[in-house]
N, C-alpha and C positions, 0 to 999 in steps of 0.2 A: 724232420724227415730223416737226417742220417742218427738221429740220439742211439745211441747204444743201449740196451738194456741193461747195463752197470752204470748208470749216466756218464758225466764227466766233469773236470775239475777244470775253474779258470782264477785266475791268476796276474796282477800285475807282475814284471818284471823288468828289467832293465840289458835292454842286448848290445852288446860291444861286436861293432863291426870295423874291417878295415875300409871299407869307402864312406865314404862320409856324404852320399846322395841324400839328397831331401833331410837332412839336418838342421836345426837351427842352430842360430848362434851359441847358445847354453850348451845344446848337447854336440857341439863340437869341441868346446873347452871342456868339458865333463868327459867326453868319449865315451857317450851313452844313451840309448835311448830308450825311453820309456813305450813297452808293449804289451803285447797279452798273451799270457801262453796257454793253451788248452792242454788239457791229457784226455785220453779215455782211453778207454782198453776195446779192444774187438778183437776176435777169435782172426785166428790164420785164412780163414776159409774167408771172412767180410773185410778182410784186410783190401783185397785186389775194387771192388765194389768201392770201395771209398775213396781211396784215392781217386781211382778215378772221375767220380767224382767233384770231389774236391779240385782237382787240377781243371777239370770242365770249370768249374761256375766262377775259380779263383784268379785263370789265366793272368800272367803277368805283373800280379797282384805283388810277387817278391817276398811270398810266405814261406818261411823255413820248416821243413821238417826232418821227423826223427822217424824211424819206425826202431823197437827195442823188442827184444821177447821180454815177456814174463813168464817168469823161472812158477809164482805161484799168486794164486789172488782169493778174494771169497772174503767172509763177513766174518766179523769173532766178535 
C-alpha cells in the first residue's frame, strides 16, 4: 500500500542504543542489537502522507527514523 514507485531497500543491521530495554543477555554484553532498516526514497510532496501513516499503524512500536534529502537519484 505505501511501496513507492522507486521500490525500496532492506537490510539487516546492528543498532547501538543507550537504554538497554527489551535486550537480551548477548546483546547487552555486545551493546548491540540486531534490526532491519528500510530506505526508500519519496518525493517532498508524499513525504507528509507517510509518515503519517507510518506513525498511525506503528504507534509505540519504538521505530526510529530519518528523513534526509536527496541531492540526486535515477537509474544509470
Amino acid at each position: 500500500m505505501l511501496e513507492s514507485e522507486h521500490g525500496f531497500s532492506s537490510f539487516a543491521v546492528f543498532a547501538h542504543h543507550h537504554e538497554n530495554k527489551g535486550l537480551s543477555l548477548a546483546e547487552q554484553v555486545t551493546g548491540r542489537q540486531k534490526r532491519v532498516r528500510f530506505q526508500l526514497y519519496v518525493s517532498v510532496a508524499q513525504l507528509p502522507a507517510l509518515l503519517a501513516q507510518l506513525k498511525a499503524d506503528f504507534a509505540g512500536a519504538g521505530i526510529q527514523y530519518w528523513v534526509l534529502p536527496v541531492i540526486e537519484h535515477g537509474v544509470i
